[in-house]
Every structure is written in C-alpha cells, then in structure tokens.
N, C-alpha and C positions, 0 to 999 in steps of 0.2 A: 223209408220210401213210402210215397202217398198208393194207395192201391189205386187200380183201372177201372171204375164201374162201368163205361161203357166206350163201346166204337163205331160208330156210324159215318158210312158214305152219305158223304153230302149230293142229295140228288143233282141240284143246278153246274156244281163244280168239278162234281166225284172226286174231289178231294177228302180227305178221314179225317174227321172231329174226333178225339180223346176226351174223353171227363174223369177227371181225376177224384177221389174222395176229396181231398183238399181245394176242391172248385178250380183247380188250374184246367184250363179248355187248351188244347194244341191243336192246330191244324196242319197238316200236315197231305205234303204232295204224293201223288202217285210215282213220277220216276224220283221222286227224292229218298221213298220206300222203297225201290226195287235197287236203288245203287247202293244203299245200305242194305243189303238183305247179308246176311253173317254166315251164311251157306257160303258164299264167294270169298271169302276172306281165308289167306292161310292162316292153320291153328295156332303156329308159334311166332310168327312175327306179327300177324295182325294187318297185315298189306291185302289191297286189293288183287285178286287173282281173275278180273274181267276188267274190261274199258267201257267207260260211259259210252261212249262212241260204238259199240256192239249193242247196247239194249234200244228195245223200241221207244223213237222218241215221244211217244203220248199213248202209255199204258194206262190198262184200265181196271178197275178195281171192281171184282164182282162180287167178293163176301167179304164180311169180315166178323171173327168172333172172340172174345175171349176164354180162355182156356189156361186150365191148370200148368197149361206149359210156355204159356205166354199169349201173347195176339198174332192168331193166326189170319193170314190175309189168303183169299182164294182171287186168281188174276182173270181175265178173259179171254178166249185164245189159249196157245201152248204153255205159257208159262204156268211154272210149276206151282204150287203153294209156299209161302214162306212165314218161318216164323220168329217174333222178336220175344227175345226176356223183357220182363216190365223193367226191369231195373234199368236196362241197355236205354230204352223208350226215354224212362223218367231222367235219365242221365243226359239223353243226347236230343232230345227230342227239342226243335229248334223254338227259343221265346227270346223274347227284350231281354239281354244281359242284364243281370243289377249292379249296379255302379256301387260298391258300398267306399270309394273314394271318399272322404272329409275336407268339402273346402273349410280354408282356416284362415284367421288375420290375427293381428294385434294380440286379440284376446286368446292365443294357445300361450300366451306366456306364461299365465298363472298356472300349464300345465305340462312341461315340456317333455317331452318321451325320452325315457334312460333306462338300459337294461342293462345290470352289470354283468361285465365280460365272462364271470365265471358259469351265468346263466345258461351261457351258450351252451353250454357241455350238456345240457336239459335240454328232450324236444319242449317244454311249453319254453324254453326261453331264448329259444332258434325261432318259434312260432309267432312269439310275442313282438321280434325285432320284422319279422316277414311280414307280420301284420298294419306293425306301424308302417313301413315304407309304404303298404298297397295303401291306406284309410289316410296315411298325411303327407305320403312322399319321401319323407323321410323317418331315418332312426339313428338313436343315440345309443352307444355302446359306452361306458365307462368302468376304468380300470384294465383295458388294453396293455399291456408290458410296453414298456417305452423304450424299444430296442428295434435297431432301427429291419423293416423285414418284416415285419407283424402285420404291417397293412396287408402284404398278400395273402398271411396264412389266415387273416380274418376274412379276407373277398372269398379263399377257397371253400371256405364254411358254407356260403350259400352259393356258389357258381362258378365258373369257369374266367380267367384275367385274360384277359385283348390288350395283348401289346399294342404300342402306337410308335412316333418317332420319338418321343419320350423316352420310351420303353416301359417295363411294364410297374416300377412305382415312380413316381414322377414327386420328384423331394423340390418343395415349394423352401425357400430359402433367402433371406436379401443378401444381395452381393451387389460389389461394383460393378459397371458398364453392363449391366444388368440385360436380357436381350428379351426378356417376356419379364409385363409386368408383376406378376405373379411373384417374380424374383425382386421384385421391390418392396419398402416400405409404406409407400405410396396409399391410400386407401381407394378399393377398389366397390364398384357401386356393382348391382347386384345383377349376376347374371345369368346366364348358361354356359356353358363350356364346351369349346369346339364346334360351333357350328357349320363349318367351313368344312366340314370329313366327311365321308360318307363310309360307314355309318358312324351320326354322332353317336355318341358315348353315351350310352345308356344309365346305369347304376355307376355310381362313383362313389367312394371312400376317400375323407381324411382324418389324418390321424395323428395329432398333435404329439410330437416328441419334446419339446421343449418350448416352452412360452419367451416370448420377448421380455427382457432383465427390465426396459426403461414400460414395459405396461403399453396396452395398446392392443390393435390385433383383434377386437372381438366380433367375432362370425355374424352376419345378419342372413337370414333367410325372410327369402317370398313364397308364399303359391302361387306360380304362374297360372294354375286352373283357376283360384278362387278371381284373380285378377282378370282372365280371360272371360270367365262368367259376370263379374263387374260391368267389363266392356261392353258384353251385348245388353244388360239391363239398361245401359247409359246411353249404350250409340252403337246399336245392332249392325247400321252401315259400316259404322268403325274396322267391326271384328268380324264383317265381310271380305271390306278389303285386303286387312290382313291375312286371312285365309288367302285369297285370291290370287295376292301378286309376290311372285316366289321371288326372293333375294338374295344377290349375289354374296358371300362369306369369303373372306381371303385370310391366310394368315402365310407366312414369309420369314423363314430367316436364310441363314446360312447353309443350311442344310436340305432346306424341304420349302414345297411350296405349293399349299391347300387349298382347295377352293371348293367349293360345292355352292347349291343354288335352292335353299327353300324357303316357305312362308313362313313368317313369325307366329304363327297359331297354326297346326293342322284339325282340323275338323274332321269325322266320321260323315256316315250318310246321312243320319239321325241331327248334324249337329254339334254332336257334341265334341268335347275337345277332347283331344286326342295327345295333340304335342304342343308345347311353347318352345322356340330359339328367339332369346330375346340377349343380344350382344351388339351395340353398337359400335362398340372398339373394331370387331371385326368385319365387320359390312364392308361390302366394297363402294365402289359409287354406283348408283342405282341405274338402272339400263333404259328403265321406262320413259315411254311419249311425256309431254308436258302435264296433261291431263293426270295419268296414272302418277306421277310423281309426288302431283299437289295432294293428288288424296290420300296417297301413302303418309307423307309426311303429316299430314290433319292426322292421320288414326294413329301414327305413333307416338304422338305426343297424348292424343287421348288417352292409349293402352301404358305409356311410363309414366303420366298424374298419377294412374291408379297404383304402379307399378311403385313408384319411390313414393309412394302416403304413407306415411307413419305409421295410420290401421292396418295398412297392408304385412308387415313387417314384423318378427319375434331376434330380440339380440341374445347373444349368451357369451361369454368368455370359453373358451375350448382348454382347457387346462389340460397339463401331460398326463396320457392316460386316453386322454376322450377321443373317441371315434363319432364321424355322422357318417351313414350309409345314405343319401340320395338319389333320387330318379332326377337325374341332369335334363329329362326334356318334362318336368312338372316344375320342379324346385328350382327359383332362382338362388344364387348363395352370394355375397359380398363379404368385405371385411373392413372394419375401422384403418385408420394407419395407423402405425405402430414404428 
C-alpha cells in the first residue's frame, strides 16, 4: 500500500483531495465519506447499520488530518468525527477501474493459453486459468479425465453451475432429426450462446470427451471486445447503433420457449464495452420503424466483416481431455463441420 502524505479540503468544492506517495490524487465527496464511515457498519457481517436516506444531504467537511490511526475527518454541526484505515481508503477509494483485459486476433495463435488439469490442485494454477479468462476471455485446461461429469466438477473448481432447460451439463452430440444445431454435424459460424435468456450465460465450459473418427469439428474462437473496438475505430456510428437498438432473441422447441430483448454490444458510461450477443440464428424478426432497421442492418454487417475476418479469429482442434473455460458475452466460439 502506497502511504497518505496529505488531505486537503478543497476550498471551491469542500470536497477532499488525497495524495498518495505513489502520485495517485483521489477526490473524494463529503456524503460519499460520511456513508462510508466504518463506525456504522456491524463488526461481523460488514452490512450497513444506517440509511443514506437518514444522513444530511450536503455535509460539510471542517478538518481533516492524517494520523497514526488513520484520516481523521472532523464534520461541521453535530456530526461526530470519523475515522478511516489508509488501507480501507487505498482499497476503496473510488478511481477509473483498469481494464487489464487483452484484445486479441489472428495473431494469439502462435500462443494459445493451456494449463494442465493437474495444475489446478495449485493456487498459481487455479490463478493462472482465472487470469487467462479476465486478460483473453478465455482458458484452456488440458488433460481433463474423459469421463463423462467432469465438466461440472471442473465449473465447481472456480464457481457455482446454473442449471437451464438443458440442465446443468448440456452434452453437444450429432444425432438424427436433430432439434438444435449444436446436435449436428453442420459447421457452425461463430457466436454467442443464448442470447434469448435472461440471464444469458455467463462463463461456459466445454469439454471434449471424444473427437470425431471421420476428423473435422475444430473449435474457432473470436473476441467480440477486440471486434467491437474495431467497429468504433471504423464506423463509430456503427457501434452506436448497435449499442442503441435492443433485439429481439427467440429460441423454441418442444419444450420451452425463450425470448429476451438486447443490443448486440452493451457499452458502460465511459464507453466501453461491456458485453457482445452476437447470434443471428436466433434473432427474431426486428421490431423497428423503417429508419432504425436500415441502420441496424448497415452496422451488422459492418460489426460481422470484422467478426468472420480471418485476422479476427485463432483455430485449434479440442482433443479428448481439453477443456475451454469462456466468458459467453466477450468470446465468440464456432466450429468446422465434421
């Protein structure tokens, strides 16, 4: 932790400036200090023990100093004095997240992330698979047991499994009269999965038990982020309106019948992207005026050039054994036919 050299109320705003040794500057509000004050918090659960809605809405900040016991803040009026651990400050103390996400194309092939299964049983090699999926979206586990059940006890390693109408492992298979293509041989272009749910499917796992006898079958992934940042370098308008105009997702069979409504990009406040659902099989037909439709369809052919370009794209063959752990709304996945 960087130490506090100083804390100054800013006269014009009375809001508190922090200067950290490490040059980091925080600014920080007066009720954003008083609803965090650690006096009001019970000691074992850590829940607030007042309501925003009780403190004064524009408190005022009459001292402030650093001390061996933290930064003490003195209030104006009755409120009490309170005080923060630097550590709490330097932990919590609100700045621009850092993104250390990896957009990636073409060229991750010459380096494709693998951490063998037995790693896992090691925190760095739990840490190493948790790292790939935040910086590429995804991760590759190899040497998995090829019995069929594994995939969950490998999901339970890092999180909790969300049944769906699937249920909760969902064995991808070709067979006759086939009722999702998934269960075909078919080769399938590169997507998301589930769009049409709420909530779609987060982190996904697959987990090759047995490869195809006649060859065939090889996994292609996208970064829908690198792709998405593509789009606004190209046609900013583009990957506005996709942001902008939410779409309808349906999917249908026998049993069940899905539907939800979002944009193919979600964007932050700042911009940046957040989520891709990029599945055209499942779209329903678009709801939009004349206007909105033409421009939808201009940007999604803009945003799938980028999306099926060869640079965009890394292949591999999934032999039995190999796991991919994916974030379903960064990574597109496809596969050859087989």
């Amino acid at each position: 932790m960087s130490a506090l050299t100083s804390a100054e109320i800013l006269p014009d705003s009375g809001r508190l400036r922090l200067t950290w040794a490490s040059g980091r500057v925080d600014v920080l509000t007066p009720l954003w200090l008083l609803d965090n004050d650690l006096a009001f918090r019970h000691p074992h659960t850590n829940q607030r023990l007042r309501e925003l809605r009780t403190l004064p809405p524009d408190p005022k900040l009459a001292s402030a100093a650093v001390t061996g016991a933290g930064l003490v803040l003195g209030w104006a009026g009755d409120l009490p004095d309170t005080v923060y651990p630097l550590n709490w400050l330097d932990e919590y103390a609100p700045r621009p997240p850092l993104d250390g996400r990896r957009p990636w194309g073409a060229e991750l092939q010459a380096s494709l992330p693998a951490v063998p299964f037995a790693a896992l049983d090691t925190d760095h090699g739990q840490a190493q698979v948790l790292d790939d999926l935040y910086r590429l979206g995804w991760a590759r586990v190899r040497g998995v047991p090829t019995t069929s059940g594994q995939v969950l006890g490998l999901a339970r390693r890092f999180g909790y499994v969300r049944a769906t109408n699937y249920g909760e492992p969902f064995d991808v298979i070709s067979k006759p009269q086939a009722e999702h293509l998934a269960y075909t041989g078919v080769p399938l272009a590169v997507h998301t999965d589930n769009p049409y749910r709420d909530k779609v499917p987060g982190v996904q796992i697959l987990h090759c038990l047995r490869a195809s006898v006649g060859g065939g079958g090889e996994t292609v992934l996208v970064d829908g982020l690198a792709a998405a940042q593509a789009l606004r370098a190209r046609d900013p308008k583009a990957l506005t309106t996709l942001a902008e105009l939410a779409v309808p997702f349906r999917y249908r069979d026998a049993e069940s019948d899905l539907r939800w409504t979002r944009p193919l990009v979600e964007l932050d406040r700042d911009g940046g992207v957040v989520a891709v659902a990029f599945n055209d099989r499942s779209m329903a037909p678009l709801p939009f005026g004349p206007n909105d439709t033409e421009r939808f369809y201009a940007a999604y052919r803009a945003f799938a050039a980028i999306v099926h370009a060869p640079e965009s794209a890394v292949h591999f063959l999934l032999e039995p054994g190999d796991a991919i752990i994916f974030d379903n709304q960064r990574v597109l996945h496809g596969r050859a036919g087989y």
